[in-house]
Phi, psi and omega in degrees: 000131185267102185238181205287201131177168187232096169289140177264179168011048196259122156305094174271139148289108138264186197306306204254014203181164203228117175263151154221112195086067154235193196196148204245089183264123170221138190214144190040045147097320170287134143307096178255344180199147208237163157194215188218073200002339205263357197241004167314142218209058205321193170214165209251286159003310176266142185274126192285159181234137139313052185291153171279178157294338177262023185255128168254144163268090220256173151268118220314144176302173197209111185242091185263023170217117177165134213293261153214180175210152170044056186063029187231158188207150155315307184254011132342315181031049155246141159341290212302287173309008250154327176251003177276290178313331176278329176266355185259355195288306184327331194289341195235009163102002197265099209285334171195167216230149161239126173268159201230109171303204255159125166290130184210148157346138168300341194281308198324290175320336173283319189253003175278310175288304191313293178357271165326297193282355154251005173285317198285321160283340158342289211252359188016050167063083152219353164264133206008227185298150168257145194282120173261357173165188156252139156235122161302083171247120169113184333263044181251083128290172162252104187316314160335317197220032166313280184102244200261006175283097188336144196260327162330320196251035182256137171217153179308137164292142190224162197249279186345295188310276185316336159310317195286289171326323158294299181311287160347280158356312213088045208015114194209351194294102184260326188209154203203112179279126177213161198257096166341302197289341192277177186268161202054009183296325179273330189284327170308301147011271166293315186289329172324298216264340169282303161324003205040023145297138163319118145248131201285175152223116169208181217028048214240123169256040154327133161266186183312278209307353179301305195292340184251353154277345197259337175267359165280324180286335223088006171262152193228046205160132211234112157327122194332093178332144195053350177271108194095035179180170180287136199280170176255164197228155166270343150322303189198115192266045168010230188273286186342311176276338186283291180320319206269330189270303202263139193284343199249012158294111131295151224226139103308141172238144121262129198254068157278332197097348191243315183302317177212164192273140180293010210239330165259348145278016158264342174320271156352288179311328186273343186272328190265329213030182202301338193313321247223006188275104155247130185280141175218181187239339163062031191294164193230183187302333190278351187302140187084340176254189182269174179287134193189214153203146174253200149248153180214110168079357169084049189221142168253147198240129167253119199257090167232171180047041178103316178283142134293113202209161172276186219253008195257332193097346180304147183268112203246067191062196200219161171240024179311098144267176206294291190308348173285338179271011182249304190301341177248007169306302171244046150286300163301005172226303183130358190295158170285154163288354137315301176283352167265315150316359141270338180267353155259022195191317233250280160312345175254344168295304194287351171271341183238036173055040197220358194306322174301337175243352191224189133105348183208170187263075174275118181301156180082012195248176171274139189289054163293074202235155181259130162240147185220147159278178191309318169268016179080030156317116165308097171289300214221102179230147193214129177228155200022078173082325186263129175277118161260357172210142205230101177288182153310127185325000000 
C-alpha cells in the first residue's frame, strides 16, 4: 500500500550539498519536494517522519555486484532466493541490486538467468530492494586469475552463447566480467558495448596494452579491483596500472579491509577520486549468518571472522555489508560522506543508465532513501517509496 509522507528535520545528503534541517516529501513511490525546514508545510495526508540530529538522510545505497545474502544465493535459481536477497538488502541500506552469477555449468547458469527474467516479471519490482538487472561474472575468464570461480566450468567467450543468455535473462544482462586477453575476449567486448552492455574486465591476467585495446572496444569498468587480475609492475602496468591511469574506468571496491588493504584504498581513492569508485560488496549467502561453511559456485566456503575462504585458503567473496563499506571507505581514506555516498549510490546509478530515477536525493527520482545514524547504523529504509526495513526504536 502506497503512502504519503514527510521526513521532518532530516540532514540530506545530496550530491553537492549538506540540508541540515530540512524535510523531504514524498508521494506515490517519488521524491516530490526537497527544502529547507523554514519553509515547511505541513500536509494533512502524510504520515509525518522525525528525525533526530544525529540522523543522516541518505540516498539508497546501489549494490551492483552481489551474490547472495542470508542464506539465499543467485544461482540458487528460485523466485524464493531472489526475494529472500531483495528483502534482506534494505537492512544494510541497499535499495536496489545487480544479481550477479557465478562460472558455473552453462544449464546452471541457463537456469539462474530463466529465473531472473521470471522474478522480474513476477514480482514487478514492488517488494524490497530493487532488481535492475544481472552481472554476469564469468565464465569467459582467465583460468589464470580465477580466485574462487571454478576453473572447470571457465570457457573461451562467445557472442553466440552470450545472445542466447540475454535472451534467457529477458535482457536483464547489464554488466558482463570477462578476461579480455582470452580468445574472443576483445571481440566480445566490443559487441558488448555496441549492445549497451557493460563490459567489466576482471579475473583477468591482461598485460597494459590487452587493457587499453579492450578500453578502446568499450570497456568501462574492471570488476572488484586488484582482486583477480595482473597486478601492477612499474614495467607492466597490467589491469591494475591500466585501471588506476585511465579516466574513463570505474573501479569496483570491497572496502572489507581484508580484499585490499586500506592503505591502498586510500591510494586509490587519491588517484581515482570519489567520480570514478564504485563500492560493492561481492557478498555471498553466508552475510547475515553465522561463521560456519557454506557454498559458493557448488564450492565449500568456510566463513569465520568476517572472512570467506574456499577450502584452499582462496578468498570467496565477502560477508561486507553495504554501509559498513560506505563507513569504512571513509575511515580509510578520510572522504566526506557526500563522496562516499557517490561512490555507493550517485555512481553506480550512472554506470548503469538508471541515473534519471535512482542514486541521489532529486525531486522527481524514486523515492530510495537510507536513514542512518552518524555511525552508519541502518535506521530506516524506503524503497521506491515503501518503507522496507524499519531498525529498532
Amino acid at each position: 500500500m502506497q503512502h504519503n509522507y514527510s521526513f521532518v528535520h532530516a540532514n540530506i545528503v545530496r550530491s553537492e550539498e549538506l540540508i541540515l534541517n530540512g524535510y523531504v516529501h514524498i508521494s506515490n513511490g517519488k521524491i516530490e519536494e526537497i527544502g529547507d525546514m523554514k519553509f515547511y508545510e505541513k500536509r494533512n495526508d502524510y504520515d509525518e517522519i522525525h528525525l533526530t540530529e544525529d540522523e543522516l538522510l541518505l540516498p539508497g545505497f546501489i549494490d551492483i555486484h552481489i551474490h547472495g545474502i542470508n542464506g539465499a544465493d543467485m544461482m540458487d535459481a528460485t523466485e524464493q532466493s531472489l526475494y529472500d536477497i531483495a528483502t534482506k538488502l534494505p537492512h544494510e541500506g541497499t535499495t536496489s541490486f545487480l544479481a550477479t552469477t557465478i562460472t558455473h555449468k552453462q544449464e546452471n547458469i541457463e537456469l539462474a538467468l530463466t529465473n531472473a527474467a521470471k522474478y522480474t516479471a513476477c514480482q514487478n519490482f514492488k517488494q524490497g530492494s530493487e532488481m535492475l538487472g544481472i552481472h554476469l561474472e564469468g565464465p569467459f575468464l582467465s583460468k589464470k586469475r580465477a580466485g574462487a570461480q571454478p576453473l572447470q566450468h571457465i570457457i573461451p567467450s562467445t557472442i553466440s552463447l552470450f545472445n542466447q543468455w540475454q535472451q534467457l535473462s529477458g535482457n536483464l544482462i547489464k554488466v558482463v566480467t570477462l578476461a579480455p586477453e582470452q580468445e574472443n575476449g576483445l571481440e566480445l567486448t566490443k559487441y558488448l558495448s555496441e549492445h549497451k552492455v557493460i563490459p567489466s574486465i576482471g579475473h583477468s591476467d591482461a598485460i597494459y596494452d590487452e587493457v587499453k585495446k579492450a578500453i578502446e572496444l568499450g570497456a568501462k569498468h574492471v570488476t572488484h579491483f586488484y582482486n583477480g587480475m595482473r597486478g601492477i609492475h612499474h614495467r607492466e602496468p597490467g589491469v591494475v596500472g591500466a585501471g588506476l591511469a585511465h579516466d574513463n574506468l570505474f573501479l569496483e571496491l570491497i572496502v572489507d579491509g581484508i580484499h585490499v588493504h586500506p592503505a591502498v584504498i586510500k591510494s586509490t581513492y587519491k588517484t581515482k577520486g570519489s567520480e570514478k569508485i564504485i563500492l560493492i560488496t561481492d557478498s555471498m549467502r553466508a552475510k547475515w549468518l553465522e561463521d560456519g561453511e557454506y557454498e559458493l559456485g557448488g564450492q565449500k566456503v568456510i566463513v569465520r571472522n568476517n572472512t570467506a575462504l574456499l577450502e584452499d585458503g582462496t578468498l570467496a567473496g565477502s560477508v561486507l555489508k553495504m554501509n559498513d563499506a560506505v563507513k569504512n571507505m571513509m575511515q580509510y581514506t578520510g572522504c566526506t560522506i557526500n563522496e562516499a555516498i557517490q561512490m555507493a549510490a550517485e555512481n553506480p546509478a550512472k554506470q548503469l543508465s538508471v541515473w534519471d530515477r535512482k542514486g541521489s536525493i532529486t525531486t522527481g527520482k524514486d523515492a530510495d532513501i537510507v536513514i542512518v545514524k552518524d555511525d552508519l547504523t541502518v535506521q530506516m529504509t524506503m524503497c521506491n517509496g515503501i518503507i522496507e526495513y524499519k531498525g529498532a526504536e
